[in-house]
PDBQT receptor file of N, H, CA, C and O in Angstrom, charges set to zero:
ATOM      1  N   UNK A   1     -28.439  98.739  27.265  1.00  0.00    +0.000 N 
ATOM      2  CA  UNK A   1     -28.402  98.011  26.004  1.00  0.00    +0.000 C 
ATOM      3  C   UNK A   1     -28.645  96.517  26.221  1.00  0.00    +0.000 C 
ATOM      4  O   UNK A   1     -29.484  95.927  25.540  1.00  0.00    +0.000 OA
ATOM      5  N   UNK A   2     -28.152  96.093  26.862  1.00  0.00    +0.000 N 
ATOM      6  H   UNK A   2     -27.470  96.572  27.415  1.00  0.00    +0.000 HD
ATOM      7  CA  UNK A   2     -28.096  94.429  27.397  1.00  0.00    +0.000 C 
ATOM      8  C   UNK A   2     -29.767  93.909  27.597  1.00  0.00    +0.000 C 
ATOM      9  O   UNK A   2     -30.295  92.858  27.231  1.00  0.00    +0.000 OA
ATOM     10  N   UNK A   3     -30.358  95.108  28.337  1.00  0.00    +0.000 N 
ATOM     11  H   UNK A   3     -29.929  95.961  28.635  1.00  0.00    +0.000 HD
ATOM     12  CA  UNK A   3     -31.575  94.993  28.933  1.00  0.00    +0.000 C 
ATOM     13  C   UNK A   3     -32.676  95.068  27.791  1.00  0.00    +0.000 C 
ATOM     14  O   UNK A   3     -33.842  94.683  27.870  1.00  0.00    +0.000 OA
ATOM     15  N   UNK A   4     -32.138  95.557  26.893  1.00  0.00    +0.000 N 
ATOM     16  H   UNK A   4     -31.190  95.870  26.830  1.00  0.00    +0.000 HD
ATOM     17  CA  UNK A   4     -33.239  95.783  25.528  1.00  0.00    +0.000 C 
ATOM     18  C   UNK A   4     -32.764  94.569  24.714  1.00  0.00    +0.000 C 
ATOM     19  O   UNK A   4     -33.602  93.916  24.092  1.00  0.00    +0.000 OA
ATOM     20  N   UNK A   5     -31.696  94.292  24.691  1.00  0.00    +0.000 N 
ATOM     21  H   UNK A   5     -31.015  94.822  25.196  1.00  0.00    +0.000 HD
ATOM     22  CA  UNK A   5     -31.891  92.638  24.149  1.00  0.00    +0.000 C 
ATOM     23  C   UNK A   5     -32.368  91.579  24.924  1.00  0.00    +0.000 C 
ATOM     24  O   UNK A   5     -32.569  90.527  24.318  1.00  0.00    +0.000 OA
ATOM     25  N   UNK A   6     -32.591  91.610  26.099  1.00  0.00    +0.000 N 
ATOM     26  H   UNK A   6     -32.428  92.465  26.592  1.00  0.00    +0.000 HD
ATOM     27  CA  UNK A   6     -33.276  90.163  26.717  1.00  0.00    +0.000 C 
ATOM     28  C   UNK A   6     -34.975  90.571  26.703  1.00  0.00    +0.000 C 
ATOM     29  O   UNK A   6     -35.885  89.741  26.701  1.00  0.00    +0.000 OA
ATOM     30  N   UNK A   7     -35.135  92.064  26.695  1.00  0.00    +0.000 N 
ATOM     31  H   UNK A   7     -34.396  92.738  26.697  1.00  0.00    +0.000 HD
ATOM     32  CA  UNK A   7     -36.614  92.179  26.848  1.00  0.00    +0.000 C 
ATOM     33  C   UNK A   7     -36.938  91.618  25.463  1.00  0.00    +0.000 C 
ATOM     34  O   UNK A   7     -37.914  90.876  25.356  1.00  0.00    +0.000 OA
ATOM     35  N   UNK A   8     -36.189  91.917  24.392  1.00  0.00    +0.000 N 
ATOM     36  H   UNK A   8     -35.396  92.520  24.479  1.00  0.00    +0.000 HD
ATOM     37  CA  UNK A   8     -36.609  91.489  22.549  1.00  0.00    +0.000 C 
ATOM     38  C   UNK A   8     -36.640  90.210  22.493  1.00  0.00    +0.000 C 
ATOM     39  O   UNK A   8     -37.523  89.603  21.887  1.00  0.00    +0.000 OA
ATOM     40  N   UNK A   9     -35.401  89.485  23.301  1.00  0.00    +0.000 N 
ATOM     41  H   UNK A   9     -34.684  89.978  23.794  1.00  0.00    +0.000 HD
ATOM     42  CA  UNK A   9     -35.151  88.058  22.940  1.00  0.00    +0.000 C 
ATOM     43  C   UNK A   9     -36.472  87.577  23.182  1.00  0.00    +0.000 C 
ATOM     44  O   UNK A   9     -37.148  87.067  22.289  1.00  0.00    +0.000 OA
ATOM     45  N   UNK A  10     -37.063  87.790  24.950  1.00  0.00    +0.000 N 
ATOM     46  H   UNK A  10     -36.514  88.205  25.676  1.00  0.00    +0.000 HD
ATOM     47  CA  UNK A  10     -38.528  87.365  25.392  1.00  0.00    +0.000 C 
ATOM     48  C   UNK A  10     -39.626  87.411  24.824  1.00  0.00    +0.000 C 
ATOM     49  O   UNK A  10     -40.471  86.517  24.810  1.00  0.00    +0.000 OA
ATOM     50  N   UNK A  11     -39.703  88.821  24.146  1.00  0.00    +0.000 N 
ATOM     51  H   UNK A  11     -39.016  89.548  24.158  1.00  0.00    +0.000 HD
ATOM     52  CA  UNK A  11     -40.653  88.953  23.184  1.00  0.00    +0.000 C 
ATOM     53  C   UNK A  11     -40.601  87.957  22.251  1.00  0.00    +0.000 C 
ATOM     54  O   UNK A  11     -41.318  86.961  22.346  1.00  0.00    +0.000 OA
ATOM     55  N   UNK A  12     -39.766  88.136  21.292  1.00  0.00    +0.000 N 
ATOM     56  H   UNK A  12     -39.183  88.945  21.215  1.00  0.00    +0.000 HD
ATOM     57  CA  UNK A  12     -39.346  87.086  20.097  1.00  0.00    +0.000 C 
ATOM     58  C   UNK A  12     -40.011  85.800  20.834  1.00  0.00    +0.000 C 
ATOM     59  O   UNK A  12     -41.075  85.299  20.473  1.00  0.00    +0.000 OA
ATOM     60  N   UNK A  13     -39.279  85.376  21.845  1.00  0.00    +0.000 N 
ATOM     61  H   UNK A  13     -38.415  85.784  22.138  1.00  0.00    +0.000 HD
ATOM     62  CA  UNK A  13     -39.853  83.776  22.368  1.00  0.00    +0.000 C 
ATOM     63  C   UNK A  13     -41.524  83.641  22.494  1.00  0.00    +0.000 C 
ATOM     64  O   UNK A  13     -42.018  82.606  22.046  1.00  0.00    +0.000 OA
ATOM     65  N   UNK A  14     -42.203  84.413  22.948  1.00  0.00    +0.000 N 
ATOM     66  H   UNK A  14     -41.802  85.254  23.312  1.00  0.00    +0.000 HD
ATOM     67  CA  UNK A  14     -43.442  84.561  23.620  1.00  0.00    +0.000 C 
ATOM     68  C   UNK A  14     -44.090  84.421  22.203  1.00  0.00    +0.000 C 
ATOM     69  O   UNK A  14     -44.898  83.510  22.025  1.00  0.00    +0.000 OA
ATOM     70  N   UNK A  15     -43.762  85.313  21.145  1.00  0.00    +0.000 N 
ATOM     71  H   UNK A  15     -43.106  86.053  21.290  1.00  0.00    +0.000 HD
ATOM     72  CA  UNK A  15     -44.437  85.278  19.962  1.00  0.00    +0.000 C 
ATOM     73  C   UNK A  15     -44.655  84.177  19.316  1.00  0.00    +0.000 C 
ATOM     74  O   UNK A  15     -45.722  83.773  18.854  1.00  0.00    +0.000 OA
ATOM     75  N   UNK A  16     -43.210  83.498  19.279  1.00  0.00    +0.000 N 
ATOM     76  H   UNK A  16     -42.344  83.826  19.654  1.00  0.00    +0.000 HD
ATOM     77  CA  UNK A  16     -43.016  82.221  18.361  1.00  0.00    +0.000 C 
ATOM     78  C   UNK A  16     -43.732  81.128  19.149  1.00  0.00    +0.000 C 
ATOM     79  O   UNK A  16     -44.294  80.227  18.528  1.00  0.00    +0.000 OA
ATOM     80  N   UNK A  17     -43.740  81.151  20.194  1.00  0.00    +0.000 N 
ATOM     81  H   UNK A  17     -43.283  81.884  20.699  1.00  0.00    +0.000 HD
ATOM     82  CA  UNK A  17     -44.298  80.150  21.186  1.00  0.00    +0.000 C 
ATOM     83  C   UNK A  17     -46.135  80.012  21.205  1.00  0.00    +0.000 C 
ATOM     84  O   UNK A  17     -46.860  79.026  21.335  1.00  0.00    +0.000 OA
ATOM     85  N   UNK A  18     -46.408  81.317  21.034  1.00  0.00    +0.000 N 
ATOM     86  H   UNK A  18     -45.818  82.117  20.929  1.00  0.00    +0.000 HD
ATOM     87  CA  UNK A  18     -47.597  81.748  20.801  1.00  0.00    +0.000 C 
ATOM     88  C   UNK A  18     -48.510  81.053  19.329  1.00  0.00    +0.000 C 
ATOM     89  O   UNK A  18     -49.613  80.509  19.272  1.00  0.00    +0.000 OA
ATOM     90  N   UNK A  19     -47.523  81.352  18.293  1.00  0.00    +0.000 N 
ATOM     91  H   UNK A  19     -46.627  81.794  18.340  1.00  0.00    +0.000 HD
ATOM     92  CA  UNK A  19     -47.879  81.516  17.061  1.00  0.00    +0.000 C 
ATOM     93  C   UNK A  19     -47.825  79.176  17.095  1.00  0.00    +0.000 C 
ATOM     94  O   UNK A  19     -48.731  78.362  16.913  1.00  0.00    +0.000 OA
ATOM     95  N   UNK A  20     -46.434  79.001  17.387  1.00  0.00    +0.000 N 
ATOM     96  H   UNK A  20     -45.698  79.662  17.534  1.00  0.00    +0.000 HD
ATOM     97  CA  UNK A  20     -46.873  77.355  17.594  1.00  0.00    +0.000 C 
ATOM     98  C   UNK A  20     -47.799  76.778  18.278  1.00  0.00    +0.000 C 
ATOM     99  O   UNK A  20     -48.284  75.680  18.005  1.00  0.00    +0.000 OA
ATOM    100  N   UNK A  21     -48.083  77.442  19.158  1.00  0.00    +0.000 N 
ATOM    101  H   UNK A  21     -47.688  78.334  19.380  1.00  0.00    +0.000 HD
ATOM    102  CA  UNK A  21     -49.298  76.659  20.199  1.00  0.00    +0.000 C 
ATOM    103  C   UNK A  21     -50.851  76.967  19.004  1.00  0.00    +0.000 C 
ATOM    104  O   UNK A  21     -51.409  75.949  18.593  1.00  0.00    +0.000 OA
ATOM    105  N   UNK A  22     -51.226  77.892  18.700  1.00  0.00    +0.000 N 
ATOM    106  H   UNK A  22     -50.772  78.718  19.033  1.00  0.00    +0.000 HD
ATOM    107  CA  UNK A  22     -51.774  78.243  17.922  1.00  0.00    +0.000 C 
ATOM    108  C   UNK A  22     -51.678  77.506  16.844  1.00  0.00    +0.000 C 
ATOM    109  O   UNK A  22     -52.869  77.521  16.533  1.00  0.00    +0.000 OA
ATOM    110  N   UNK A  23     -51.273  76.997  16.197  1.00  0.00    +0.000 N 
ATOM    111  H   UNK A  23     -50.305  76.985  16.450  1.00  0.00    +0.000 HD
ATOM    112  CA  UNK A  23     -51.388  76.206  15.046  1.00  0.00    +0.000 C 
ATOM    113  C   UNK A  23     -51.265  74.508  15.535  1.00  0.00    +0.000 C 
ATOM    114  O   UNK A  23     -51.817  73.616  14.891  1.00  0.00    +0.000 OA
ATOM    115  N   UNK A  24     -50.522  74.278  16.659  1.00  0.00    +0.000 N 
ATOM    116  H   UNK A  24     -50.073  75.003  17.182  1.00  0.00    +0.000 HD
ATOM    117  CA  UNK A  24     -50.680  73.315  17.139  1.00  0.00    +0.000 C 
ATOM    118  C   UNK A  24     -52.383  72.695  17.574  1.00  0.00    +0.000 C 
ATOM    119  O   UNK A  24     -52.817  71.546  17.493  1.00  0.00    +0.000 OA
ATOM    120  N   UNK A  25     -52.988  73.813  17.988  1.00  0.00    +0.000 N 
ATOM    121  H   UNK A  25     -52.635  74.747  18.054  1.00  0.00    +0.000 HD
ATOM    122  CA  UNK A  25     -54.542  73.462  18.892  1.00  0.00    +0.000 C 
ATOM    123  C   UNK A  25     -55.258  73.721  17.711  1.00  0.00    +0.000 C 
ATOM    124  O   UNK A  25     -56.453  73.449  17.823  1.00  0.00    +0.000 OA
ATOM    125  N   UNK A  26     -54.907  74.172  16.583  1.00  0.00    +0.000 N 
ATOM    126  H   UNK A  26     -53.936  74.394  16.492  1.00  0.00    +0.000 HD
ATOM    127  CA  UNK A  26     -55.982  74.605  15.254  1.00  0.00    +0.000 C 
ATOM    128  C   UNK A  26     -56.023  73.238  14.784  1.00  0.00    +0.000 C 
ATOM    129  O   UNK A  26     -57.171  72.904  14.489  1.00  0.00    +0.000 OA
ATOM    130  N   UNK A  27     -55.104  72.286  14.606  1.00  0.00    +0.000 N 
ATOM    131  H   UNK A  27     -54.172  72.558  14.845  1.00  0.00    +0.000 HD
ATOM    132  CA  UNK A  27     -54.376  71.282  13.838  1.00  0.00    +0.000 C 
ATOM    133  C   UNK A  27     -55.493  70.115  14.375  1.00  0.00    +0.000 C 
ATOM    134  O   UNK A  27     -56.334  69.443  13.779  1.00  0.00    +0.000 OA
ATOM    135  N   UNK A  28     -54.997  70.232  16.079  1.00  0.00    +0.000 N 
ATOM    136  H   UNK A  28     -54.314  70.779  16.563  1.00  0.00    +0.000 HD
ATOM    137  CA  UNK A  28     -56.236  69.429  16.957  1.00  0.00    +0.000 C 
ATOM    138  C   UNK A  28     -57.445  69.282  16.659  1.00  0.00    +0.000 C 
ATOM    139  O   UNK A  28     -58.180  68.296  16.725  1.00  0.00    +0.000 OA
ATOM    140  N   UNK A  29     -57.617  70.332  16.323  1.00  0.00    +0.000 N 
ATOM    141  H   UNK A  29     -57.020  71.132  16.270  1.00  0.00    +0.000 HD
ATOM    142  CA  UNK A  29     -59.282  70.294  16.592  1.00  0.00    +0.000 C 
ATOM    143  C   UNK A  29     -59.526  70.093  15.041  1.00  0.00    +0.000 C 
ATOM    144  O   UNK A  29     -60.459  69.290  15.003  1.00  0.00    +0.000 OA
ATOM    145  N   UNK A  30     -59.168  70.408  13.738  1.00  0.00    +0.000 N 
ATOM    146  H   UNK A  30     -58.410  71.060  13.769  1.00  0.00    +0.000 HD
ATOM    147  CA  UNK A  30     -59.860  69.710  12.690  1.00  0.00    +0.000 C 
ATOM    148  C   UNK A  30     -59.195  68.197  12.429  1.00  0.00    +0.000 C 
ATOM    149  O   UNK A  30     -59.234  67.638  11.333  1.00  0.00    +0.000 OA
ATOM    150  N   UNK A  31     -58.685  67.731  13.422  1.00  0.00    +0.000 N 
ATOM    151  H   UNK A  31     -58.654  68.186  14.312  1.00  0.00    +0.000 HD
ATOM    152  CA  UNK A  31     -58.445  66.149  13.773  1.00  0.00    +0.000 C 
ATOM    153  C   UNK A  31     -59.769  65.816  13.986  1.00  0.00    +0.000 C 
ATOM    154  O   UNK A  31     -60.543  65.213  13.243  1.00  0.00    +0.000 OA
ATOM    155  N   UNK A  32     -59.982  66.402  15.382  1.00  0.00    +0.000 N 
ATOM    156  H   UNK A  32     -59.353  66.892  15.986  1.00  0.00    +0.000 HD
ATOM    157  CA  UNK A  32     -61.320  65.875  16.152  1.00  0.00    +0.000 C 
ATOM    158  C   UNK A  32     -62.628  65.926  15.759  1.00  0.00    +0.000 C 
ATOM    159  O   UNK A  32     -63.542  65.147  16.028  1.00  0.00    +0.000 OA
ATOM    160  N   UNK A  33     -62.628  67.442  14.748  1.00  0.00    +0.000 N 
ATOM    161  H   UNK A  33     -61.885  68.075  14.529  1.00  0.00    +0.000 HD
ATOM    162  CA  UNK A  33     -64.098  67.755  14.132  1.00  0.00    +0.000 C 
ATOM    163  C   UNK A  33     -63.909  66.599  12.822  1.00  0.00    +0.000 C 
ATOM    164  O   UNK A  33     -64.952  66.508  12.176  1.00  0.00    +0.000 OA
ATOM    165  N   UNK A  34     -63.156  65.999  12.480  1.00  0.00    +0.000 N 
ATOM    166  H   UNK A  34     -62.308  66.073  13.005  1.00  0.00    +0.000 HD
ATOM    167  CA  UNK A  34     -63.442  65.586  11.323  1.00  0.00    +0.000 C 
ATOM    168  C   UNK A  34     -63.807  64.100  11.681  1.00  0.00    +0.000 C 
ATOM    169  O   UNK A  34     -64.443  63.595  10.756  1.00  0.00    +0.000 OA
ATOM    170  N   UNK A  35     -63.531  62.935  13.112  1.00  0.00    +0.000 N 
ATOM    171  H   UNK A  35     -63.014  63.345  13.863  1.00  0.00    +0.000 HD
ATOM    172  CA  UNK A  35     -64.241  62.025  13.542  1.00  0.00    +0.000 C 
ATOM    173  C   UNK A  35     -65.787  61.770  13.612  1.00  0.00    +0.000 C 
ATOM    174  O   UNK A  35     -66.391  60.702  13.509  1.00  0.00    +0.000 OA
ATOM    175  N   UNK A  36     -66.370  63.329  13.860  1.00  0.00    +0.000 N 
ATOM    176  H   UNK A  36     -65.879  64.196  13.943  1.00  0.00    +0.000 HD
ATOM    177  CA  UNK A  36     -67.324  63.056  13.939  1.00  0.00    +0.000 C 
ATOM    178  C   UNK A  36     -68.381  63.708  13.312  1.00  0.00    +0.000 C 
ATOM    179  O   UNK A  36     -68.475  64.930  13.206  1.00  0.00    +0.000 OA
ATOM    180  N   UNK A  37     -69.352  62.707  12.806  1.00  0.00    +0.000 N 
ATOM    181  H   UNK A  37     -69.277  61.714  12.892  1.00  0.00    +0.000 HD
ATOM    182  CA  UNK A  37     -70.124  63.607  11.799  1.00  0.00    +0.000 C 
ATOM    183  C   UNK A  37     -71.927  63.581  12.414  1.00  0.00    +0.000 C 
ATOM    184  O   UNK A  37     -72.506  62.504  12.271  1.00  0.00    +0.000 OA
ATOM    185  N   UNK A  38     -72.493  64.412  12.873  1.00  0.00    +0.000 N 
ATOM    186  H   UNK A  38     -72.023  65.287  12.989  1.00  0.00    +0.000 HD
ATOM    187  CA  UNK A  38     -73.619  64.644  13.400  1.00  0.00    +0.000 C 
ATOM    188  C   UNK A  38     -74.504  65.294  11.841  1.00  0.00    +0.000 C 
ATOM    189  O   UNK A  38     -74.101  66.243  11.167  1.00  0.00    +0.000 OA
ATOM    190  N   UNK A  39     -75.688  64.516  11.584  1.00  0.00    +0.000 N 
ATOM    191  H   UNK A  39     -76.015  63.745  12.131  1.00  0.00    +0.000 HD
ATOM    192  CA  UNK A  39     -77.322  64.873  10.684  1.00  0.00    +0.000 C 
ATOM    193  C   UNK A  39     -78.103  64.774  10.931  1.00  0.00    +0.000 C 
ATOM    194  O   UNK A  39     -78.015  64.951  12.146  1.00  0.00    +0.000 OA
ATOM    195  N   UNK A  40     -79.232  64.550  10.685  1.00  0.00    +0.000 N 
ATOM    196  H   UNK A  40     -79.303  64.407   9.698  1.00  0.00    +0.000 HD
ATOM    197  CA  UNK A  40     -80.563  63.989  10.167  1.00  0.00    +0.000 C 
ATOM    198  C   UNK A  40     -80.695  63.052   9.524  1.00  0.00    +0.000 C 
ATOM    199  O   UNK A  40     -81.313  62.048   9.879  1.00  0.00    +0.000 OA
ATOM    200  N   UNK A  41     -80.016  63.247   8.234  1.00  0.00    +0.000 N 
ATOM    201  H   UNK A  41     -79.514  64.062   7.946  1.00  0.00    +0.000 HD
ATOM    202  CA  UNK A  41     -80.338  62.433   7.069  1.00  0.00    +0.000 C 
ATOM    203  C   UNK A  41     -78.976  62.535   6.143  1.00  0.00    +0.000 C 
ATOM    204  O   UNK A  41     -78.286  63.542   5.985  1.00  0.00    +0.000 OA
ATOM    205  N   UNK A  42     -78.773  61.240   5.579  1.00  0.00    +0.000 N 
ATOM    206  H   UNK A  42     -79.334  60.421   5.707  1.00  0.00    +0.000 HD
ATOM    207  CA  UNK A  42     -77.760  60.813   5.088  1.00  0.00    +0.000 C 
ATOM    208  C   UNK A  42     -78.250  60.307   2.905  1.00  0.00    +0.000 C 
ATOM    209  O   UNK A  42     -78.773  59.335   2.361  1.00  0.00    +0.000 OA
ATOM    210  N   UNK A  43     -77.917  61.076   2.621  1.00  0.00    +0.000 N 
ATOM    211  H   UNK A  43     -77.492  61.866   3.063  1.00  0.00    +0.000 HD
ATOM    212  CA  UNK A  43     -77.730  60.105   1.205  1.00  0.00    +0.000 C 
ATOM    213  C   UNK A  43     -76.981  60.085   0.532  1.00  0.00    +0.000 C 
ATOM    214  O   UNK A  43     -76.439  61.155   0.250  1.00  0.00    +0.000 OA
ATOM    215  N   UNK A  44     -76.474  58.678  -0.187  1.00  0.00    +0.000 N 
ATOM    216  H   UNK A  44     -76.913  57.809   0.042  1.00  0.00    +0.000 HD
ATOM    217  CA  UNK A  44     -75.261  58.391  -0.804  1.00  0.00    +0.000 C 
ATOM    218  C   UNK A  44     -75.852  58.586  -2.356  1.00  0.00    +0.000 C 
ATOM    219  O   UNK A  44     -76.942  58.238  -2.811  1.00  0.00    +0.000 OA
ATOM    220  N   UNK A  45     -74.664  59.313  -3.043  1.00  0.00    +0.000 N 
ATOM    221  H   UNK A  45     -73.778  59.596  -2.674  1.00  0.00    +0.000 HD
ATOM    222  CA  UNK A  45     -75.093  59.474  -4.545  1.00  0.00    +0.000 C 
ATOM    223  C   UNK A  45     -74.325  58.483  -5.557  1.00  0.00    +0.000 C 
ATOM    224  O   UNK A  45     -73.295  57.845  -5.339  1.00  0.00    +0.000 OA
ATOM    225  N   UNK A  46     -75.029  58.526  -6.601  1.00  0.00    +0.000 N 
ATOM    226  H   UNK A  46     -75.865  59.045  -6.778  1.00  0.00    +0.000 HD
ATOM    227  CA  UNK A  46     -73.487  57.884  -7.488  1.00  0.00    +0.000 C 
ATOM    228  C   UNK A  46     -73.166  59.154  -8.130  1.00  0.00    +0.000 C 
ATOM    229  O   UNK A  46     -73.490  60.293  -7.793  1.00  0.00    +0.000 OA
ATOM    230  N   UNK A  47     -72.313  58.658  -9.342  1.00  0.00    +0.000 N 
ATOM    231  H   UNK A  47     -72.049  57.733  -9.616  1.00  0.00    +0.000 HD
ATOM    232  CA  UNK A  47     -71.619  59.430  -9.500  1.00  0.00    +0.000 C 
ATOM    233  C   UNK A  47     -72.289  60.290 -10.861  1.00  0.00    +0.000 C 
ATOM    234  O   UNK A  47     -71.435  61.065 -11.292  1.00  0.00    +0.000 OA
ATOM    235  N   UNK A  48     -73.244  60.343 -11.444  1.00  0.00    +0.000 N 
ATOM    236  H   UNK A  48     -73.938  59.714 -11.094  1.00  0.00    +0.000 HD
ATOM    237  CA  UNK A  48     -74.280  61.533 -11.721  1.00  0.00    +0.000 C 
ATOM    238  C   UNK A  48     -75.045  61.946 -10.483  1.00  0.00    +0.000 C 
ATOM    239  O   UNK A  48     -75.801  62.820 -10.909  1.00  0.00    +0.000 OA
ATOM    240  N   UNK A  49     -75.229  61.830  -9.421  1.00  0.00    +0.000 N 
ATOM    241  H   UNK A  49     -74.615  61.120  -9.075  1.00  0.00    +0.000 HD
ATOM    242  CA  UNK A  49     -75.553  62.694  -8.304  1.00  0.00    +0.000 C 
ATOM    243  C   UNK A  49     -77.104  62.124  -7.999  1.00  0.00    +0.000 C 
ATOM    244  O   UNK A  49     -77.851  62.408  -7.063  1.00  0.00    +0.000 OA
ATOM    245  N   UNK A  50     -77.264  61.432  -8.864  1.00  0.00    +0.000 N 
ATOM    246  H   UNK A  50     -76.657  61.201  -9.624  1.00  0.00    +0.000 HD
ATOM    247  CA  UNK A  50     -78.963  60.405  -7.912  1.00  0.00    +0.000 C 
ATOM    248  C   UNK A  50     -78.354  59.488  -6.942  1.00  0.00    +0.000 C 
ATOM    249  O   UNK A  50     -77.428  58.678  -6.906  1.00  0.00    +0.000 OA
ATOM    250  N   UNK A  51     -79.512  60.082  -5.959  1.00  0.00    +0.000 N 
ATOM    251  H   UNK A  51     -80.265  60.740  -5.988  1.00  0.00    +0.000 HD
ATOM    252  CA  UNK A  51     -79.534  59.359  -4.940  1.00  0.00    +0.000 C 
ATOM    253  C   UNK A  51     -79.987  57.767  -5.137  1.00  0.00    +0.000 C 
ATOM    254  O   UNK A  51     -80.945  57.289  -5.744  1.00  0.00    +0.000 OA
ATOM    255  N   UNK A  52     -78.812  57.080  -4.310  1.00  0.00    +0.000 N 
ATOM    256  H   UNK A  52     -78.033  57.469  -3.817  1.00  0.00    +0.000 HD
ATOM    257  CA  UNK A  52     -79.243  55.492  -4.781  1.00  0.00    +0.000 C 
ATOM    258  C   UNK A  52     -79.333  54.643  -3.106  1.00  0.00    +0.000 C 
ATOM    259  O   UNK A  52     -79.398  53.442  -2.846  1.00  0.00    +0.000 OA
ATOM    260  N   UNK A  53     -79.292  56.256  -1.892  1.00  0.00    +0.000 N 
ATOM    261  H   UNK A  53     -79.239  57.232  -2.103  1.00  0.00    +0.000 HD
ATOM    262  CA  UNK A  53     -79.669  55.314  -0.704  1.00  0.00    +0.000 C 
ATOM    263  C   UNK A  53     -80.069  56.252  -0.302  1.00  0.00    +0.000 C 
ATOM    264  O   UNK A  53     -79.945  57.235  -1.033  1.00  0.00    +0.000 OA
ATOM    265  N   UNK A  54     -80.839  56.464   1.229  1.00  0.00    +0.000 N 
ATOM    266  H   UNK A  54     -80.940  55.666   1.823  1.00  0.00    +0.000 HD
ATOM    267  CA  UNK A  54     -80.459  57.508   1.834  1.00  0.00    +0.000 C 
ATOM    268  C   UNK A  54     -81.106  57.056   3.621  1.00  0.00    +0.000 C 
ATOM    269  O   UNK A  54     -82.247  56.693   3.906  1.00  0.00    +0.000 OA
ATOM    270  N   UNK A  55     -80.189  57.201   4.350  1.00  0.00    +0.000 N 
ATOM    271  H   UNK A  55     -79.262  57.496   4.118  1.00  0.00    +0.000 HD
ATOM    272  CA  UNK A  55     -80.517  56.910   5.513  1.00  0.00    +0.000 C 
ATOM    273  C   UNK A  55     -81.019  58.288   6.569  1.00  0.00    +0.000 C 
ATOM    274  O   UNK A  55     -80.254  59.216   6.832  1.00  0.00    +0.000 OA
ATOM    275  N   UNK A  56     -82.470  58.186   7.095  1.00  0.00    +0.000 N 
ATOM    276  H   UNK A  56     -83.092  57.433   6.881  1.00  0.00    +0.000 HD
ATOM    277  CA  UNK A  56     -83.149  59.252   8.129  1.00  0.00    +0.000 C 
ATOM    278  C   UNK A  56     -83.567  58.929   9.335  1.00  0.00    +0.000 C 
ATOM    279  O   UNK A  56     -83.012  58.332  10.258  1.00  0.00    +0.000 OA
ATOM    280  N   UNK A  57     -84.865  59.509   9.187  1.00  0.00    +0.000 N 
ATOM    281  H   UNK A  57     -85.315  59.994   8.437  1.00  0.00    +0.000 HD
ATOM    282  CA  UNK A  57     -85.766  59.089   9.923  1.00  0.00    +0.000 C 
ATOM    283  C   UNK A  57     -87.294  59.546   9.273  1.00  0.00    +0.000 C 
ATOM    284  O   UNK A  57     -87.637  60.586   8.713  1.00  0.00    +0.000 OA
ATOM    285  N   UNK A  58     -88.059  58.281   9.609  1.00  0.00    +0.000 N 
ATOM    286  H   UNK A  58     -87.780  57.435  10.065  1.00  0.00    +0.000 HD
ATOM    287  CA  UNK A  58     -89.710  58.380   8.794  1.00  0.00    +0.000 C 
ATOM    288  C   UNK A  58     -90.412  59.650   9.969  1.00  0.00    +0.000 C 
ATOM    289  O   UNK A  58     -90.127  59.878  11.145  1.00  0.00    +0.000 OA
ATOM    290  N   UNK A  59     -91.307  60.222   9.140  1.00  0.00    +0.000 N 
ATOM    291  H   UNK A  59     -91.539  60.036   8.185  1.00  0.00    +0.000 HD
ATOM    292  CA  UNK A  59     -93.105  60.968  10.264  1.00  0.00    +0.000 C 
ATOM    293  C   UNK A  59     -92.905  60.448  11.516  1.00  0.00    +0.000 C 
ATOM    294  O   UNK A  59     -92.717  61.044  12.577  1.00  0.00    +0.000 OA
ATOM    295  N   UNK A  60     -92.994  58.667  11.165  1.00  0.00    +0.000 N 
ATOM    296  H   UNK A  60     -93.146  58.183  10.304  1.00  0.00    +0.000 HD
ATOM    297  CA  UNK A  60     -93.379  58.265  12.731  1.00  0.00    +0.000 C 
ATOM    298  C   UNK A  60     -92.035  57.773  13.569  1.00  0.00    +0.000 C 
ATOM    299  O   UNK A  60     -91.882  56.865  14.387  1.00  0.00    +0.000 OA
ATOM    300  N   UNK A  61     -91.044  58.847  12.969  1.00  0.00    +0.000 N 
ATOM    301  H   UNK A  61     -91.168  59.584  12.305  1.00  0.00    +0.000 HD
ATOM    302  CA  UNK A  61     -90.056  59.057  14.444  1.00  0.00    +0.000 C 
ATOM    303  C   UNK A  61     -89.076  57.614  14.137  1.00  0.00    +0.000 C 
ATOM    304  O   UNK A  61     -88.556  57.221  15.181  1.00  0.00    +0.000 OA
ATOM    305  N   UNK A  62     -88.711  56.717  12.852  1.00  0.00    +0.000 N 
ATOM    306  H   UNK A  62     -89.133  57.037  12.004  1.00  0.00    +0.000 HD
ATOM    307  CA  UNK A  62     -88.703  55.509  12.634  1.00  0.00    +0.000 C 
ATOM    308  C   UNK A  62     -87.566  55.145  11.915  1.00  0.00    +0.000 C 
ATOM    309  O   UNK A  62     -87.961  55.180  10.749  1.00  0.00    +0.000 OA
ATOM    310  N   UNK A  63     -86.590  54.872  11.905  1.00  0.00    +0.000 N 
ATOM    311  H   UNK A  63     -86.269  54.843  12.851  1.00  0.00    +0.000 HD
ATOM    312  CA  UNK A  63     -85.506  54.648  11.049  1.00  0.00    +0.000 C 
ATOM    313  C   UNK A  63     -85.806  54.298   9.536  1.00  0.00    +0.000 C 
ATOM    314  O   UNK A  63     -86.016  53.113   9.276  1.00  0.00    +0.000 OA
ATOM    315  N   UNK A  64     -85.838  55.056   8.710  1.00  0.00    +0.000 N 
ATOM    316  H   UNK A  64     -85.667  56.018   8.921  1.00  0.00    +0.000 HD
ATOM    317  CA  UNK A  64     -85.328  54.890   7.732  1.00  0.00    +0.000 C 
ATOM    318  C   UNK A  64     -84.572  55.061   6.319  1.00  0.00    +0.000 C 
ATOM    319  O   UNK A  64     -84.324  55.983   5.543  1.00  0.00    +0.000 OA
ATOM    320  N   UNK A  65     -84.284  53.345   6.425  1.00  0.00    +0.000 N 
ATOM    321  H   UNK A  65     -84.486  52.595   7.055  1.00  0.00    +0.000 HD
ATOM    322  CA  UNK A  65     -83.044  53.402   5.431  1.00  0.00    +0.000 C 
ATOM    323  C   UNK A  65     -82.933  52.832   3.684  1.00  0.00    +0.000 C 
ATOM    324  O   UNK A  65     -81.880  52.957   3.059  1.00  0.00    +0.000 OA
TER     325      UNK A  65
């Protein structure tokens, strides 16, 4: 009997330990994905949704903004 409560207690621990690390490293990483933002092309709208900038790149390989 003794022996089936420390094997449960372990279990119990392993799970909960499991289930925190897990939400701990999920938490991380939409920290980190949200620093950085990788495109092409960027345009800012107002607020009916025309574009009133937009930053790329031209044909000839060329910044523009």
């Amino acid at each position: 009997m003794k022996q089936t409560v420390v094997i449960t207690a372990a279990m119990l621990a392993g799970f909960v330990g499991g289930v925190l690390g897990t939400l701990t490293t999920r938490a991380f990483e939409r920290t980190r994905a949200e620093q950085t933002v990788r495109a092409r092309s960027f345009e800012l709208l107002d607020q009916t949704g025309k574009a009133i900038s937009y930053w790329g790149v031209n044909k000839e390989a060329l910044p523009a903004i």
